[in-house]
N, C-alpha and C positions, 0 to 999 in steps of 0.2 A: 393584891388585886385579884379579883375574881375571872375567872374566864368568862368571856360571854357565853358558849355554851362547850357542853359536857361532851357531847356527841361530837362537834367535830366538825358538820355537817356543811359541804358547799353550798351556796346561798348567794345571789345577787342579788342586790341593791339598786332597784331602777331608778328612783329618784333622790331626794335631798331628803336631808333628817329634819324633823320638827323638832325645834327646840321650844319647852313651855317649861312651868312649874305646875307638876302633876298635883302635887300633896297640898301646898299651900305652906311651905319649909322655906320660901326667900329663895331657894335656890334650885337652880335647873334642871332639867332632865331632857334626853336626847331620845326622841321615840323615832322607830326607823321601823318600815316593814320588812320583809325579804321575799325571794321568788318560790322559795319553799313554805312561804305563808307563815312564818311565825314575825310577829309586833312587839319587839323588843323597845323595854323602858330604859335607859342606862342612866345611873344618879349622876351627882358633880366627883366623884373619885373614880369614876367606868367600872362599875359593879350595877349587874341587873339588879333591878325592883324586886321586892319578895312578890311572887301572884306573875310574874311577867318569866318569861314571853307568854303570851297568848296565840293560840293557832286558830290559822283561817286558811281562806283558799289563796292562791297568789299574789299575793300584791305587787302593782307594776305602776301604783301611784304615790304620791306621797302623801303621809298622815297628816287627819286636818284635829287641829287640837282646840276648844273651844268652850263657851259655857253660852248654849244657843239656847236656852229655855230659861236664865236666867235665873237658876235654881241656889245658884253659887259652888254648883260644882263644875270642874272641869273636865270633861268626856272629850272620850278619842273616835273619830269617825276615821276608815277603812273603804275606799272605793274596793271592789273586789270584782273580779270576772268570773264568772262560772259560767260553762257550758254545758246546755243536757242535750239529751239526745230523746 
């Protein structure tokens, strides 16, 4: 089994994981954000996606997983907070 990550890195988890079928493989995957903004894919054996994690700014929401343009792919949407000054 793979680690989820290499670094190590403390990270909470605000909300619930979404579970979908990313690839269109029948079987699942568990996409979770964290507070240090990386958007981890994990397959059906708990080993990340090749291309995952992904960084962004903090995530304090939970990931909405969907196919909202009807294109037949299925895309990951990310609320995120950012503050500027």
């Amino acid at each position: 089994m793979t680690k989820v990550c290499n670094n190590c890195y403390s990270a909470y988890i605000y909300s619930s994981p979404t579970v979908a079928d990313l690839d269109n493989d029948g079987k699942l995957e568990v996409i979770l954000g964290t507070s240090l903004g990386f958007i981890y894919a994990i397959d059906h054996k708990g080993d990340v996606k090749p291309g995952w994690p992904v960084t962004m700014a903090e995530i304090q929401g939970q990931v909405a997983v969907g196919d909202v343009n009807d294109d037949g792919q299925v895309c990951v949407y990310v609320n995120v907070f950012l503050m500027c000054s």
